[in-house]
N, C-alpha and C positions, 0 to 999 in steps of 0.2 A: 601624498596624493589623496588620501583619505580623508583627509580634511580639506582640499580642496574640492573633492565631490560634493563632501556634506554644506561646504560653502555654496557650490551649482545649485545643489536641492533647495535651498531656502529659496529663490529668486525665480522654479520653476511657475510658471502659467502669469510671469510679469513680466517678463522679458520680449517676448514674440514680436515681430517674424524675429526677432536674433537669439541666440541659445543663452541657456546664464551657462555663465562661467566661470568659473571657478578658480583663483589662482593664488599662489603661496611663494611666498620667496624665504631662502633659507640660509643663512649664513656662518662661515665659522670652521675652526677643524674639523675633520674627522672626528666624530667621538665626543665632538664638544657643539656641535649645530646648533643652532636655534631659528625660531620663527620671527623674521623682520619685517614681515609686511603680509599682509592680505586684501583679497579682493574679490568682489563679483560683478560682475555685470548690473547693470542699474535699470531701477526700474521702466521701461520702453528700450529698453536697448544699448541703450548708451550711458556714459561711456562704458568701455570692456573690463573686466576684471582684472587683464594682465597690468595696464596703466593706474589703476588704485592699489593693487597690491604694490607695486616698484613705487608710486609717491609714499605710502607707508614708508617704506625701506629706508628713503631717500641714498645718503650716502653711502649705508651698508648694504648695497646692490648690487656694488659694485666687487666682482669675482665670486658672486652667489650664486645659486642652483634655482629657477625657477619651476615647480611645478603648476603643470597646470591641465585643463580637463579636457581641451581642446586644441588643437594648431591653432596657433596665433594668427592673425588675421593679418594679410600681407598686402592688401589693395586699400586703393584709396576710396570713404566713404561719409560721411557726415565726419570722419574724425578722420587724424592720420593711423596709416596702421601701426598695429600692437609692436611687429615686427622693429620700426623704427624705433620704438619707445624700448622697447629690450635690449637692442644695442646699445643706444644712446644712456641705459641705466646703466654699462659696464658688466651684465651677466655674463657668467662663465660658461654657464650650463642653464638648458633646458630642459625639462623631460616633461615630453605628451601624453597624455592616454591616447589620444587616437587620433588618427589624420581627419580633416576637416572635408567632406566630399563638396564643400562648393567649389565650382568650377573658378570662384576668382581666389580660393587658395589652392584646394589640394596636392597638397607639399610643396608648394611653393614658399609660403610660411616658414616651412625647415630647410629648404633649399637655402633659403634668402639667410638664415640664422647661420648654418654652418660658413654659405660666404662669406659671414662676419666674423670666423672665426670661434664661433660661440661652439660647445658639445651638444646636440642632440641627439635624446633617447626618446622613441615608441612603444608605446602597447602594457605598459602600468596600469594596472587595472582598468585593462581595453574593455573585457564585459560589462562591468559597473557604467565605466563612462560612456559605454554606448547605448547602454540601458537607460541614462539620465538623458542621453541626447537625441533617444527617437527620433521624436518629435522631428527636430531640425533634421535628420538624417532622411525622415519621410519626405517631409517636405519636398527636400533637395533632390533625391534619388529619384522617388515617385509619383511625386508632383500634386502629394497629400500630406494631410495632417494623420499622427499617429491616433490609433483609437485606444483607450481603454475603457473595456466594458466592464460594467457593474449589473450584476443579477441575485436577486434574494429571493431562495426558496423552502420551503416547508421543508421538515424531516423526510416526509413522503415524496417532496420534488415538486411541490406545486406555486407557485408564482403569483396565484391567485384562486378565489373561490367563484363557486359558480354564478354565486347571487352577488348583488349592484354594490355590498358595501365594501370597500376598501381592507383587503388583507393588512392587518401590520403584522411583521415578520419576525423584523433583528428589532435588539435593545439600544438603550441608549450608547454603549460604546461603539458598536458597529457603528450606528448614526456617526457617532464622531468621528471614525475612519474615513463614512462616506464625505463629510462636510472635511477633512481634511484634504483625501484627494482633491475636490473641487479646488480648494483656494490652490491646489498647486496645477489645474491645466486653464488652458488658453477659452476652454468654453466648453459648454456642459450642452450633450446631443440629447433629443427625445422624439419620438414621433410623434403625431398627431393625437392618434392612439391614450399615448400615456395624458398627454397634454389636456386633452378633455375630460378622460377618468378619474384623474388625481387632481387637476385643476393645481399644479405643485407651484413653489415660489422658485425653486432650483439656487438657492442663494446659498454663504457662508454664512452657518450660523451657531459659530465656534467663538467664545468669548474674544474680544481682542480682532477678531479676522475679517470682519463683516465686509470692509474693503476689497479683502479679497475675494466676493463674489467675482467670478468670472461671465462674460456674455454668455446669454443664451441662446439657443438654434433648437429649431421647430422644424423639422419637414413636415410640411403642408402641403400635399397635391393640389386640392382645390379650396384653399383657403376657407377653411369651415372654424380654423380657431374663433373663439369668441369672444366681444369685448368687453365683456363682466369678468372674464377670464384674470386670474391673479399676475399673469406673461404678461398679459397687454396693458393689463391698470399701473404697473409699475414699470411701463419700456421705458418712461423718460427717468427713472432710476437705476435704473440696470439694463443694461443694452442687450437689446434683446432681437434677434434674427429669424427672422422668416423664410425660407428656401419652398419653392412653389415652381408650378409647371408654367411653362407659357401659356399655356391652356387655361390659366386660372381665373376667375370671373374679376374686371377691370374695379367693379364696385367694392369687393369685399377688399381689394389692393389698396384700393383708395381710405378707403375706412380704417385700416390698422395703421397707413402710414400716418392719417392724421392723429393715432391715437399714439406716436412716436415709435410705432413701430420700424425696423426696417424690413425690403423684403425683398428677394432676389430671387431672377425666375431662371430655370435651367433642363437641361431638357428633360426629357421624361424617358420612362423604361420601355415606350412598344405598349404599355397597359394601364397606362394615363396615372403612374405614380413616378415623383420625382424618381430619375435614376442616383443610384448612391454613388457612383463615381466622378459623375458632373457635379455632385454636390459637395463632395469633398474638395473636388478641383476647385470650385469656387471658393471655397474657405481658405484653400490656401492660397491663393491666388489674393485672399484679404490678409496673408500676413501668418494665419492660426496654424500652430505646429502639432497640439496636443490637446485632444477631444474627450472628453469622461461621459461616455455614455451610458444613459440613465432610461432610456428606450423601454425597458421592458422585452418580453420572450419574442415579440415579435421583429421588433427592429435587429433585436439580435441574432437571430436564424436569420435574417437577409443580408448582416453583417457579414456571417460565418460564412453563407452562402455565396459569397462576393471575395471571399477570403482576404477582408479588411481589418481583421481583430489583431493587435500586436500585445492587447495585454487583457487578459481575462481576470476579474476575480469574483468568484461563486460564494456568496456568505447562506450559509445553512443554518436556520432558527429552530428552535424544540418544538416549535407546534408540529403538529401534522391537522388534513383537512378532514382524511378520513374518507372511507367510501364514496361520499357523496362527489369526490374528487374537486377538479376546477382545471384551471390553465397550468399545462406544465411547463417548466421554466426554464427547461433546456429543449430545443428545438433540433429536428433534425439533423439539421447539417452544422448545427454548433457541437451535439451528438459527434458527429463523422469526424469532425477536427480533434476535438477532447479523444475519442479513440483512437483516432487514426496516427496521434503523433504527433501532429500540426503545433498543438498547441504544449508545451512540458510544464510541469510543476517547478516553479521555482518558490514559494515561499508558501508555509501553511502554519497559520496560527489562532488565538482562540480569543475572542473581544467579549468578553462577558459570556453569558451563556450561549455565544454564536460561536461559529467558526467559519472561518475566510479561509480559502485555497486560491490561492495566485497560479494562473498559469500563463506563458512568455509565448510569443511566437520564435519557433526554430529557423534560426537565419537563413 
């Protein structure tokens, strides 16, 4: 099963709207097993992981044990389901990490297996694989994409300085953790905010990975992004998303979409800024399961505020700003969460002279 995750993780933020997944077939006595096929889920979705792992196998599928990271898929859909193709390979045994909460499986998939006679087993590293599968689980459940937040702050706690020029914070490895995550979500969040200050490219830019840039998303209340801007000069290279108010002036719409942008209007909060609920519902509503937000202190306190964070991670740098202070980088109510419980430490480790604390939302 472990290897079946570490299979999911490779194919996270390609796979969307469908989960990668992960799957292992295994054959053999007791005491004498081995690995006869593997699989993941392919890039856009298709096909599933469970159907490349059993062509692997071929013959030796048959009265084998398949693991895999998710319920197999039991409805009809651009492909047949996983479900027929696991019978039809002769499996003896299956074993899930965790049931699939879309309404055209949830356990129907293992209903459908045991009337095949087949063994199914639940809940094998159900934390892990539900840790990998947010995303899809957000989606489905709450009718959003999952967030993880990314924030870098000074020894002191600050996020930024008071004066126009641009903090750099973490070193080059942190950098590479953060361009890691990206290539593994469905699209990288920022406000407006950060988007003008930094003027950033938000892409992969880890040797090898470049591909893996994911879309970009912009909340823009009133369309003030610019089109000198490095988002807009490069949308017909990297897809790049606008979210805006209805409210937002018809000219400046028109301007970015000729400049390839896209841009989707939704409603707004009561205080003429996009609201984050309807914006999230939009995105998913396009397919996008898993967000890496790159926002900055502000987007994230409305984040926290909204109680939309399912994965936090804080990377801390050796500088400090000193007296003269600047913007701190934990806000209020991301404050309230981190104390309150909300949010737990699940992973803390050290990327060059920085250190990163991961914290998880409590289910």
């Amino acid at each position: 099963m472990r290897l079946a995750l570490a299979l999911g993780q490779r194919h996270l933020g390609r796979t969307w709207p469908n989960p990668s997944v992960g799957a292992v077939v295994v054959a053999g006595p007791p005491g004498a097993e081995r690995i006869v096929g593997q699989g993941v889920t392919a890039p856009g979705g298709r096909p599933h992981g469970e159907p490349l792992a059993l062509a692997q196998a071929g013959a030796a599928a048959r009265g084998a044990t398949l693991y895999v990271t998710l319920e197999p898929c039991s409805h009809h859909g651009r492909t047949p389901p996983c479900t027929d193709a696991i019978v039809a390979a002769g499996i003896a045994r299956v074993v899930s990490a965790i049931e699939d909460p879309d309404p055209r499986v949830a356990g129907r998939g293992h209903t459908r297996l045991r009337e095949a006679g087949i063994a199914v087993e639940t809940g094998l590293l159900a934390a892990e694989a539900r840790r990998d599968h947010i995303g899809h689980i957000r989606r489905i459940v709450d009718g959003r994409p999952a967030i993880h937040l990314k924030l870098a702050q000074t020894r002191d706690g600050f996020a930024a300085a008071s004066g126009p020029e641009r903090l750099r914070i973490t070193g080059p490895v942190a950098d590479g953790a953060v361009h890691l995550w990206r290539a593994h979500a469905d699209a990288i969040l920022v406000g407006i905010g950060t988007a003008r200050a930094d003027d950033p490219s938000l892409t992969v830019r880890l040797p090898g990975l470049a591909q893996r840039s994911p879309q970009r998303v912009v909340l823009d209340s009133r369309l003030v992004l610019q089109p000198q801007s490095v988002l807009v000069r490069t949308a017909h290279d990297v897809p790049t998303l606008v979210l805006t108010t209805r409210g937002a002036p018809a000219h400046a719409k028109r301007m970015l979409e000729a400049m390839g942008v896209e841009l989707v209007r939704v409603a707004d909060d009561g205080r003429g800024r996009v609201d984050l609920a309807a914006a999230l519902a939009a995105l998913a509503e396009r397919g996008l399961t898993r967000l890496c937000s790159e926002g900055g202190p502000r987007l994230a306190d409305a984040l926290a505020e909204a109680d939309l964070i399912d994965l936090c991670t804080l990377m801390t740098g050796p500088g400090e700003i000193g007296p003269a202070g600047g913007l701190p980088a934990i806000g209020p109510h991301l404050r309230a969460l981190l104390d309150g419980g909300r949010l737990r430490t699940v992973e803390a480790r050290t990327l060059g002279p920085d250190r990163a604390v991961t914290y998880e939302r409590i289910p």
